[in-house]
NUVEXVEX-827874 format. One record per residue (C-alpha): x, y, z; residue in three letters. Coordinates in steps of 0.2 Angstrom, whole numbers. Each point is the difference from the previous one (the first is absolute). Layout:
# NUVEXVEX-827874
PT  east north    up   r
PT     X     Y     Z ALA
...
***
This chain:
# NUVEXVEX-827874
PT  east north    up   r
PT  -228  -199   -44 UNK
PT     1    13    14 UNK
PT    17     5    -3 UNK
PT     0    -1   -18 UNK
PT   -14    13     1 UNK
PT     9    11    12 UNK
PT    17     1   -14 UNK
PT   -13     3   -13 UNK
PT    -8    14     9 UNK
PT    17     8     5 UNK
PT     7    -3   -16 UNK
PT   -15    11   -10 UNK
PT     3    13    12 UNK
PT    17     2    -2 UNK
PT    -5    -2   -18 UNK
PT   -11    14     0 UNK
PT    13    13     9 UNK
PT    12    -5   -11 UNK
PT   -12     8   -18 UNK
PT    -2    17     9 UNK
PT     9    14    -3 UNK
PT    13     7    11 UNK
PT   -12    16     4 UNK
PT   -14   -10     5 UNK
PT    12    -8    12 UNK
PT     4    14     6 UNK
PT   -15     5     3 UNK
PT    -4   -15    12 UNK
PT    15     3    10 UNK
PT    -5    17     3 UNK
PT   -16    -7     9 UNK
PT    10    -9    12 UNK
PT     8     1    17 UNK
PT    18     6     0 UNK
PT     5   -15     6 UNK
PT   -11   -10    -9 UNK
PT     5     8   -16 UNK
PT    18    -6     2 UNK
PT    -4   -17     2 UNK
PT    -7     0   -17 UNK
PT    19    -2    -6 UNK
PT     0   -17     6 UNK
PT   -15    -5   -13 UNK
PT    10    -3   -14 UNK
PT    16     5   -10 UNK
PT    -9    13    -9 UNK
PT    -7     8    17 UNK
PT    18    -1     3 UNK
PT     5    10   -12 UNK
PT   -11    13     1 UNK
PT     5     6    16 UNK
PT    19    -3    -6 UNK
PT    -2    13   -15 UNK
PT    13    13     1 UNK
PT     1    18    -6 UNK
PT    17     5   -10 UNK
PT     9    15    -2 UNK
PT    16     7    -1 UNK
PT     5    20     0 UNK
PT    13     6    12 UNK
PT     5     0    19 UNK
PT    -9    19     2 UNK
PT   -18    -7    -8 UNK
PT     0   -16    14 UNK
PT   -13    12    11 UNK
PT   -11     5   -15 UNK
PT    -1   -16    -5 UNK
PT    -2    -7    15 UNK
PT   -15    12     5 UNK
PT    -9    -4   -17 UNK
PT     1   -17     5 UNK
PT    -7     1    14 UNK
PT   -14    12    -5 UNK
PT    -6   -14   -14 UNK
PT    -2   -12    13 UNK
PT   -19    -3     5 UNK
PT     0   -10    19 UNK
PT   -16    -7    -3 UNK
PT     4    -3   -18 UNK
PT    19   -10     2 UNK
PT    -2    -7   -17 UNK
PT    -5    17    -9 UNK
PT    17     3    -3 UNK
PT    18    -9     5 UNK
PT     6    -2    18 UNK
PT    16     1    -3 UNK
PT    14    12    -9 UNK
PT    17    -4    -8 UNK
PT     8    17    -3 UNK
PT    18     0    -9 UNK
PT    10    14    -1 UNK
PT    20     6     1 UNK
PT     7    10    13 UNK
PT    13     7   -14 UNK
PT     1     0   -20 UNK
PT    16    -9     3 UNK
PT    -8   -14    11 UNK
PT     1   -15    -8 UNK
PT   -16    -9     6 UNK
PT   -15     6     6 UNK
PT    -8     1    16 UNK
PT   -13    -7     7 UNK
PT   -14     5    13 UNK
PT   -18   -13     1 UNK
PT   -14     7     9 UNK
PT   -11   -12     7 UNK
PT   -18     4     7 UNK
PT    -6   -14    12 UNK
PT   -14    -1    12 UNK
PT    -4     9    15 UNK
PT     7    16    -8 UNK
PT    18    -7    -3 UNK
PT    12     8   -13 UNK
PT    20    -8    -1 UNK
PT    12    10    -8 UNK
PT    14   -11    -5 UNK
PT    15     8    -8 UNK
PT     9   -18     0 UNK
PT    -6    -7   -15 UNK
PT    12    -5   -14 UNK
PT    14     9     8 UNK
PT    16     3    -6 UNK
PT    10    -5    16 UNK
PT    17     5    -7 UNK
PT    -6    20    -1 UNK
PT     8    11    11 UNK
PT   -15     5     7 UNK
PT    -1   -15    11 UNK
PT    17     8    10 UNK
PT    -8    17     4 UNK
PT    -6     6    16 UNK
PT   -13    10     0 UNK
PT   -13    10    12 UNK
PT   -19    -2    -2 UNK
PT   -14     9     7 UNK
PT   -18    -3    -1 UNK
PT   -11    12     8 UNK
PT   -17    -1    -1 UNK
PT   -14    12    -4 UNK
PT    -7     8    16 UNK
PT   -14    10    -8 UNK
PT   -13    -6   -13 UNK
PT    10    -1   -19 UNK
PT   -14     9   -12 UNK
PT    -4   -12   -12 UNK
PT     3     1   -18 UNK
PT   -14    -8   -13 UNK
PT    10   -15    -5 UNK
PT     3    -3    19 UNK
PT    -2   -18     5 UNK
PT   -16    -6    10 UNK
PT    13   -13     4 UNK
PT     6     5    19 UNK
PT    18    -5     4 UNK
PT     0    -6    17 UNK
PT    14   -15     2 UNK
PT    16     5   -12 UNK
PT    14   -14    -2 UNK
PT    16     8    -6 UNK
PT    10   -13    -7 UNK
PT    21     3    -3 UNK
PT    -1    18    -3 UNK
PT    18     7    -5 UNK
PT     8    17     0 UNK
PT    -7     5   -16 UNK
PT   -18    -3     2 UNK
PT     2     6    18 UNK
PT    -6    19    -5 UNK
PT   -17    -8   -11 UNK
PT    -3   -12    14 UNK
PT    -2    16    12 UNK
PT   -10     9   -13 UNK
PT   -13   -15    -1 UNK
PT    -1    -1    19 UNK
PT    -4    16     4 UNK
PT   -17     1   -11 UNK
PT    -4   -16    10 UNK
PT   -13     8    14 UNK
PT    -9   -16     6 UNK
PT    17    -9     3 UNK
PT    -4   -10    15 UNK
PT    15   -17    -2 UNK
PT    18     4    -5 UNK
PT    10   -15    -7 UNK
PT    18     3    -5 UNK
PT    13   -13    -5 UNK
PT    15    -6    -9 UNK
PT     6    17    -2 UNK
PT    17     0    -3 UNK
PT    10    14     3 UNK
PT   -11    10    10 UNK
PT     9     9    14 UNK
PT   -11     9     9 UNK
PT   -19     1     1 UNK
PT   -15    13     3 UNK
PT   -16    -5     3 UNK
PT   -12    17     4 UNK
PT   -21    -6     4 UNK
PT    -6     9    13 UNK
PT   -19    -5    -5 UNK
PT    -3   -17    -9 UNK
PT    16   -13     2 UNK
PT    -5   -12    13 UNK
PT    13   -15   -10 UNK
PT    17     2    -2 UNK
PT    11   -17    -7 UNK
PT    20     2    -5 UNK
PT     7   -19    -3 UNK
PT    16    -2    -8 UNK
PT     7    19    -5 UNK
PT    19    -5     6 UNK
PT     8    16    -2 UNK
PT   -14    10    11 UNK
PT    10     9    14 UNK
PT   -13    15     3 UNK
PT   -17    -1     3 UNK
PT   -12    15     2 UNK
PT   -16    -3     6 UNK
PT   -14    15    -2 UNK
PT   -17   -12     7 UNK
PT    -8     3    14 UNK
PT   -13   -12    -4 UNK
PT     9   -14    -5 UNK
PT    -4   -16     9 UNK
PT     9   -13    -8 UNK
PT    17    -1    -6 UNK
PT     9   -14    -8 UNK
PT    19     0    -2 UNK
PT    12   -13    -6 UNK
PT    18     3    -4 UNK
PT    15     9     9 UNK
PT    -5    11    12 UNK
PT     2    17    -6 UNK
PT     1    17    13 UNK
PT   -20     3     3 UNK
PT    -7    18     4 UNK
PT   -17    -2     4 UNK
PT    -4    20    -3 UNK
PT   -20     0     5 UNK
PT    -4   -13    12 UNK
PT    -8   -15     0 UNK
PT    -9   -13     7 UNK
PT     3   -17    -9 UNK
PT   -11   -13     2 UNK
PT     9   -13   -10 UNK
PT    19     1     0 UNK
PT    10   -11   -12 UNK
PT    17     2     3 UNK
PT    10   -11   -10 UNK
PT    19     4     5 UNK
PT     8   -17    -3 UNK
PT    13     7   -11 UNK
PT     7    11    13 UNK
PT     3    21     3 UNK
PT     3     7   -18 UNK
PT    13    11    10 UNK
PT    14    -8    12 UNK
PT    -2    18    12 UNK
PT   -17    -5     3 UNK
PT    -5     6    20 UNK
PT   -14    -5    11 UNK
PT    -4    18    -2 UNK
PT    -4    -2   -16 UNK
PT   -14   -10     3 UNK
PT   -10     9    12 UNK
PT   -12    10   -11 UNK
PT    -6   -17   -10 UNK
PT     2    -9    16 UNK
PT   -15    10     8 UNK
PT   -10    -1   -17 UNK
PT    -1   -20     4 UNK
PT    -3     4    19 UNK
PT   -20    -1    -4 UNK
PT     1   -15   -14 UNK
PT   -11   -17     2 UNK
PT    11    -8   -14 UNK
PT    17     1     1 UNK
PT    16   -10   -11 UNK
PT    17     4    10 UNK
PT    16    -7    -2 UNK
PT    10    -5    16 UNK
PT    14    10    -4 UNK
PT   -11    14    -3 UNK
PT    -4    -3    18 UNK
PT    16    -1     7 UNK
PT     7    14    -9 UNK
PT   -11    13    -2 UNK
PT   -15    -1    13 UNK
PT     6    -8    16 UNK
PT    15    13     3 UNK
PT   -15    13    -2 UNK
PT   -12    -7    11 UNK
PT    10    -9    14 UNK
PT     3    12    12 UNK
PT   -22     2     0 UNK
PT    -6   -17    -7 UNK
PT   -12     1    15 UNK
PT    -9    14   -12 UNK
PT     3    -5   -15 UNK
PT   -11   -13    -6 UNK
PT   -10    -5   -15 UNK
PT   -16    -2     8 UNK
PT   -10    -1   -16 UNK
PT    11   -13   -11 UNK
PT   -10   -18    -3 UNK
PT    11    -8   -14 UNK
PT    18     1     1 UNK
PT    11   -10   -15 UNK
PT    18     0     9 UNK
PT    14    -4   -11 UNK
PT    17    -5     8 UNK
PT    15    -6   -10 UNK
PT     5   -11    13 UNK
PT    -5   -13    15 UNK
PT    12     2    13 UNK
PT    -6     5    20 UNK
PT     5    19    -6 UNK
PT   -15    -1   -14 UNK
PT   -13    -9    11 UNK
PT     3    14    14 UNK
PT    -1    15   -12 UNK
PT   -19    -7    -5 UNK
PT    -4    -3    16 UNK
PT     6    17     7 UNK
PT   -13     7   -15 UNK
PT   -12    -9     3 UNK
PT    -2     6    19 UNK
PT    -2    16    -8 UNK
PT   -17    -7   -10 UNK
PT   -11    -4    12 UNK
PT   -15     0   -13 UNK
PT     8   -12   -11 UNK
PT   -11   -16    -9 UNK
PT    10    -7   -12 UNK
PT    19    -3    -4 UNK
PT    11    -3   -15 UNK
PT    17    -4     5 UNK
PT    12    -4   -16 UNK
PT    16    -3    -1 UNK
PT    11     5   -14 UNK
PT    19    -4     0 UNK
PT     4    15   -13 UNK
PT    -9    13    12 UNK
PT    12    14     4 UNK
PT     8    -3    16 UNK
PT     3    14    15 UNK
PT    17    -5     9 UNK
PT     1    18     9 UNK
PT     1    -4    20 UNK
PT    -8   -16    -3 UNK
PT     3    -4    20 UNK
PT   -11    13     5 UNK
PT   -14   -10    -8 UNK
PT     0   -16    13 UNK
PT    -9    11    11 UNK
PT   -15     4   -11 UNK
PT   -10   -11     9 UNK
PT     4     6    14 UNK
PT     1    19    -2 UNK
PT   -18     2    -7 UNK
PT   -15    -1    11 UNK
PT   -12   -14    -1 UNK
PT   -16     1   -10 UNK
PT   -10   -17     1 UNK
PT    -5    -4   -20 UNK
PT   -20    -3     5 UNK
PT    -5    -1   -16 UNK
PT    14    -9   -11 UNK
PT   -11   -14   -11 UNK
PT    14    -4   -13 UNK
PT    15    -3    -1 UNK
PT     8    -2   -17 UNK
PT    19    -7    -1 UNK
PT     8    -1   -19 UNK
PT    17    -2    -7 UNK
PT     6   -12    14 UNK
PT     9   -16    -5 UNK
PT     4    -7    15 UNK
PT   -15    -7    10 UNK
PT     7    -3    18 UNK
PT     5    20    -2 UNK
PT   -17     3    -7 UNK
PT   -10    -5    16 UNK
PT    11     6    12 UNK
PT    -1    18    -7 UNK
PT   -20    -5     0 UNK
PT     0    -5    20 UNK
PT    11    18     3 UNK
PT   -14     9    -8 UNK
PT   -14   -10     6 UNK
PT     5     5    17 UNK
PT    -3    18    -2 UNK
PT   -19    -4    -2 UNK
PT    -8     5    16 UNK
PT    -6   -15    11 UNK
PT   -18     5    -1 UNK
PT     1    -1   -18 UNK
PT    -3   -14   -14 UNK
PT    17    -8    -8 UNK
PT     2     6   -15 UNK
PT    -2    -7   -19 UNK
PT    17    -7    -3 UNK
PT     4    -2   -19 UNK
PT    18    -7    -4 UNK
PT    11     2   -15 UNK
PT    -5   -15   -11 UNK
PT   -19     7     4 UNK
PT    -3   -14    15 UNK
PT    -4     5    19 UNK
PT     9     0    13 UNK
PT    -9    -4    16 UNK
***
């Protein structure tokens, strides 16, 4: 009887929800923890729907900011049900376009707006061909506020395949956004070069998958985490920084053959200080180690704890460029180690790099816990590359955590 009391009970309350108004609930979500508040979409279909409801409205590429702001200032944080959390704006670029456009605003948690230009996109338009420049500069002085300004404070923006014509209204939007503190960028394509001006507020920066970047412009002296996937574009670094975490996903390669060591240097020192850190082996072998070489005795990234190395192969060469990096992390606790076959590759005076090992002076891993090795498919390969790294660990230290590709340990 216990049970069927229990559906009963469950079954008048959702019975109940289900007769009030959609004002009333509302009204009860606005009572409740942010987090909290959210997890009422998972009630029921009509919760559901209440959190999916969408605003429409169409006009032209020039009324995407004032639409965008009023948007923005209708929404109430502690009131997310008050009025739609998300906006489908159509609008043509030309009279002679043939289909319209489309941006959707979404407001999410945490102070979270995506801007996504993608939507229903017309991928035979000659927009998607053209290069463009964007830059997005940020306020540095307080923005007076208007009295349909929002209460709702941008701090996280996700700009989602912006193109060449929506590169100019994208700018305008970004520079009334004072309380910007995360960056996300992606899927833009066409975008040639980039410029990124915070002197204050940016402390996150993410660019994955522009594939046409080759310049990037960096106004942040207090950035302090940076996430990049793609081909890797020339880097100018204009105000230095100090990263704490450092993503830098170059598998793809150098977006420009004429690439030089030198070109590195300014990032390089901008991930001197990291704790976190994704590099590629040929990044390695390319960039930093003809850089740092003639004084690897000085360089060294004393701070770094978690290191995610990804190699595009398992020869001796690979294993001894790791292991000369790794003598240069002397703080290091844990270690991702992945190989993927269709990394870029550096062939440049590849016989230099047999004497990694012994070219760079010794620092005892004390502290190495984990060591995580993915993508390899052969196992007798697998443990030998585990025995050459476990030997780095000094002899007054603990073994590591080994963790193989099928997710067993290795002992």
């Amino acid at each position: 009887m216990i049970p069927s009391m229990e559906v009963t009970t469950t079954t008048s309350i959702e019975g109940m929800f289900s007769t009030l108004p959609d004002e009333i609930l509302g009204s009860i979500v606005s009572f409740l923890p942010k987090e909290s508040a959210l997890e009422t979409s998972l009630i029921s279909k009509r919760w559901r729907q209440l959190w999916n409801q969408v605003l429409l409205a169409h006009g032209s590429l020039h009324d995407i900011t004032a639409v965008l702001a009023k948007f923005l200032a209708n929404f109430e944080e502690h009131d997310p049900l008050k009025h739609p959390r998300k906006l489908h704006f159509r609008y043509v670029h030309h009279q002679e376009q043939e289909e319209d456009s489309v941006m959707l605003a979404t407001i999410a948690t945490n102070s979270k707006l995506l801007l996504d230009f993608s939507v229903f996109e017309d991928i035979n338009h000659k927009e998607l061909e053209a290069r463009y420049d964007l830059q997005l500069i940020m306020p540095q002085k307080h923005v007076p506020s208007s009295p349909s300004s929002s209460t709702f404070l941008v701090k996280t923006l996700h700009l989602k395949s912006v193109r060449d014509l929506t590169s100019v209204v994208v700018s305008s939007i970004v520079s009334n956004l004072e309380h910007l503190e995360n960056l996300v960028i992606s899927e833009c394509s066409g975008l040639k070069s980039l410029l990124i001006e915070s002197e204050s507020k940016l402390h996150k920066l993410s660019i994955l998958d522009c594939l046409h970047l080759k310049y990037l412009h960096l106004r942040t002296s207090k950035l302090k985490s940076f996430r990049y996937r793609g081909l890797l574009p020339r880097i100018w670094p204009e105000s230095h920084f100090n990263l704490t975490h450092a993503k830098l996903d170059f598998r793809l390669g150098p977006i420009s053959s004429d690439f030089r060591s030198e070109d590195f240097d300014e990032s390089l020192l901008t991930i001197k200080n990291s704790e976190v850190l994704t590099l590629c082996q040929w990044t390695f072998e390319a960039l930093i180690w003809p850089s740092i070489s003639p004084s690897s005795c000085n360089f060294i990234f004393y701070k770094l704890k978690e290191l995610c190395w990804i190699g595009s192969h398992k020869d001796e060469n690979s294993i001894n460029a790791l292991v000369s990096f790794l003598k240069l992390c002397p703080a290091l606790e844990q270690l991702s180690f992945k190989i993927d076959p269709k990394s870029y590759s550096y062939w440049g005076s590849r016989t230099k790099f047999s004497c990694f090992k012994q070219a760079t002076k010794y620092k005892e891993l004390q502290h190495l816990k984990l060591i995580r090795l993915m993508g390899f498919t052969n196992r007798v390969e697998e443990i030998s590359v585990a025995k050459t790294l476990v030997g780095l660990v000094a002899m007054s230290g603990k073994v590591p955590k080994i963790e193989a590709s099928d997710g067993t340990h290795i002992e």
